[in-house]
C-alpha positions in Angstrom: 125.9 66.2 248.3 122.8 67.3 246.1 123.7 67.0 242.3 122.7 69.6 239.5 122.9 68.6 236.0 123.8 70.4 233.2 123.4 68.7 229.8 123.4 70.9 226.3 125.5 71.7 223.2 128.5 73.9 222.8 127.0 76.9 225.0 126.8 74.7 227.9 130.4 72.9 227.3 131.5 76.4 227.2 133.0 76.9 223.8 134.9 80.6 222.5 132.9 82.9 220.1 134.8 81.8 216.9 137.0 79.4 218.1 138.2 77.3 215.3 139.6 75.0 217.8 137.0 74.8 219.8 139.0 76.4 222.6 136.8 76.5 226.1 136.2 79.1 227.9 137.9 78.5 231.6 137.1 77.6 235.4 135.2 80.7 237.0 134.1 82.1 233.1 131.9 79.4 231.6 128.5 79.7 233.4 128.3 76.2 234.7 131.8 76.8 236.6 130.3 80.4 238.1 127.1 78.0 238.9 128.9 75.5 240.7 131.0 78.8 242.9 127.4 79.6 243.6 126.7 76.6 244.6 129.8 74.9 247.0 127.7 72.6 248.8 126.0 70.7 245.9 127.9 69.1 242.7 127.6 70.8 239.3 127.9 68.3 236.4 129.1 69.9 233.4 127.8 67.8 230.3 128.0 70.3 227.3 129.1 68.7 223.7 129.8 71.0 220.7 127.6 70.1 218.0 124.8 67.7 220.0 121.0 67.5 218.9 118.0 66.3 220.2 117.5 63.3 218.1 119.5 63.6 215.0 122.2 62.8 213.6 125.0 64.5 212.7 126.5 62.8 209.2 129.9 64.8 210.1 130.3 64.0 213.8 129.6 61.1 215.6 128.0 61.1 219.1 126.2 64.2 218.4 122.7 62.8 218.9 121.3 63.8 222.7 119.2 61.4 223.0 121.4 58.5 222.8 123.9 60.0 225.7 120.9 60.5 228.2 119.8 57.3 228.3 123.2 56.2 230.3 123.3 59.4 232.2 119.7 59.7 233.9 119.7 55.9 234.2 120.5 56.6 238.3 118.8 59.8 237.7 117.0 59.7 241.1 120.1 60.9 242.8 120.2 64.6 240.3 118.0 67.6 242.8 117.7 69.7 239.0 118.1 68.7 235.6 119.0 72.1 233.3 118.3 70.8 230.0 119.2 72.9 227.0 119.5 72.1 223.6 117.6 72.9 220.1 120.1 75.3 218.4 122.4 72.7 216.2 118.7 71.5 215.3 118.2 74.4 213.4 121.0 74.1 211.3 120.2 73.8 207.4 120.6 70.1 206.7 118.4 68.8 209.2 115.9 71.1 207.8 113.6 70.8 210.6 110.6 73.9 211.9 110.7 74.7 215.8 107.7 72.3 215.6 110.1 69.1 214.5 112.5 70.0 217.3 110.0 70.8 219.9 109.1 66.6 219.1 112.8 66.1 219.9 112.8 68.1 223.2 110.5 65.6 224.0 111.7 62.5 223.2 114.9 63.5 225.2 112.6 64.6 228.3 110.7 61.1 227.7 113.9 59.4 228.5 114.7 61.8 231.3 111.9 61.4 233.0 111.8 57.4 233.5 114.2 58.5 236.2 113.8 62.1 237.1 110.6 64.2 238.5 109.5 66.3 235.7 109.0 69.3 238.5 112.8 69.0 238.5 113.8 69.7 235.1 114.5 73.0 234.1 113.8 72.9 230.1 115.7 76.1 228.7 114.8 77.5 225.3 118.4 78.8 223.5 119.2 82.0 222.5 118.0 83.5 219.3 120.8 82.7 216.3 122.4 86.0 215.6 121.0 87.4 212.1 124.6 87.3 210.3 125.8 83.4 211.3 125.4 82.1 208.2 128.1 84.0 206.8 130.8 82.4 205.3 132.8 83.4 208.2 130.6 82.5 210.8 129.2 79.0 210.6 127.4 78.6 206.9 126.0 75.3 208.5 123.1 77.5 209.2 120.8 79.8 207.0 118.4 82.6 207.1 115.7 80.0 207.7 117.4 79.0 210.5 117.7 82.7 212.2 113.7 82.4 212.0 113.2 78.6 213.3 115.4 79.7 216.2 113.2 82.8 216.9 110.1 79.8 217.2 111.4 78.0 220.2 110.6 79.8 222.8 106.9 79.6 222.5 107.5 75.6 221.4 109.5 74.7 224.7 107.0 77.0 227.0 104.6 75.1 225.8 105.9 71.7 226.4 107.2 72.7 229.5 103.3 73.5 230.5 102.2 70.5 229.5 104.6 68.1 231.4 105.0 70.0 234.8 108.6 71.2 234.2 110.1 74.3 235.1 110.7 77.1 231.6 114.0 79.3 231.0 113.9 81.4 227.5 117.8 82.2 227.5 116.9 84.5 224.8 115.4 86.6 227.2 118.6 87.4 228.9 121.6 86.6 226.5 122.4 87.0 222.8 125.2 86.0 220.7 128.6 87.1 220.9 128.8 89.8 217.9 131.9 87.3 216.7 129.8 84.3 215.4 126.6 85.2 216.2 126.1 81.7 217.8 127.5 81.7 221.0 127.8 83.1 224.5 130.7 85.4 225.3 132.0 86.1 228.5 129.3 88.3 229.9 126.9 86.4 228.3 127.8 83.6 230.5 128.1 85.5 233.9 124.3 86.6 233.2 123.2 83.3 232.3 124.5 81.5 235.5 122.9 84.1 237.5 119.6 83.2 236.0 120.1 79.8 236.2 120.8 80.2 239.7 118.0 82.5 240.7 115.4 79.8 239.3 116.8 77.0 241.1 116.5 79.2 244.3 113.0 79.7 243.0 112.4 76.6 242.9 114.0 75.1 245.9 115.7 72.6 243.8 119.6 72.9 246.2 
């Protein structure tokens, strides 16, 4: 059975548009679920962690650093057919203080480790949605900022580029989704019917399953 997978923050583990629980979204509404129903004859692994980074750490939450979880996960990376890889938005929140440049240098460190056991042509290295202009309200997640509404509007062109350089495959979610109008941060429940269907369409593109 071919293997796809997934590995990202809280928009890949599915999380609720202002969830204070960090309630998930279900089987058949989060987009790797509708993936994997688009997909029967290949195994979907979900790997989505509210909160993760590229390469930093989180001094409220342990285990949040990307980097460190990949290096057990691709370690029999051979046997994955596609790698979606998307993360970048927790990098923009205030305390890391970090430009789309500094994260791009994390992308890459993560795709560094990935690629000791993976093909570069397949990884699929996804760019995040835009932060919504109002999340650093008080009542949405004040983790962010203003500054980080505009650092998050700089990754697309950052990851494109990278992707370029290293032979892998380039999604800009923000060309297809935007944040729930709720917390301005994550996908609601259309939001994640489109995005599997892009997902999917590039892996067809790509003859990846």
């Amino acid at each position: 059975m071919k293997q796809i997978l997934a590995f990202g923050d809280s928009n890949t583990w599915g999380l609720i548009p202002g969830s204070s629980t960090y309630e998930r979204y279900g089987w058949g509404t989060r987009w790797t679920s509708v993936l994997q129903e688009k997909f029967p004859e290949a195994e979907v692994i979900e790997n989505g962690l509210c909160g993760r980074t590229t390469v930093f750490d989180d001094e409220h939450r342990e285990g949040r650093k990307g980097i460190n979880s990949l290096f057990g996960i691709v370690k029999n990376g051979s046997e994955f057919d596609a790698v979606i890889f998307m993360l970048g938005t927790n990098d923009c929140k205030t305390f890391y203080n970090n430009s789309p440049y500094a994260i791009g240098e994390g992308i890459e460190a993560c795709l560094d480790v990935i690629e000791k056991n993976v093909d570069p042509q397949k990884i699929i290295l996804v760019s995040p949605m835009h932060l919504g202009d109002d999340v650093w309200h008080p009542d949405k997640d004040p983790d962010f900022s203003k500054d980080s509404v505009r650092v998050s509007k700089g990754l697309k062109d950052v990851y494109s580029n990278i992707a370029r350089k290293r032979g892998n495959h380039f999604l800009a979610a923000s060309d297809f989704v935007h944040p729930s109008e709720i917390d301005n941060e994550h996908m609601d429940e259309e939001g994640h019917r489109i995005f599997a269907d892009v997902v999917y369409n590039k892996l067809q593109e790509i003859a990846a399953v």
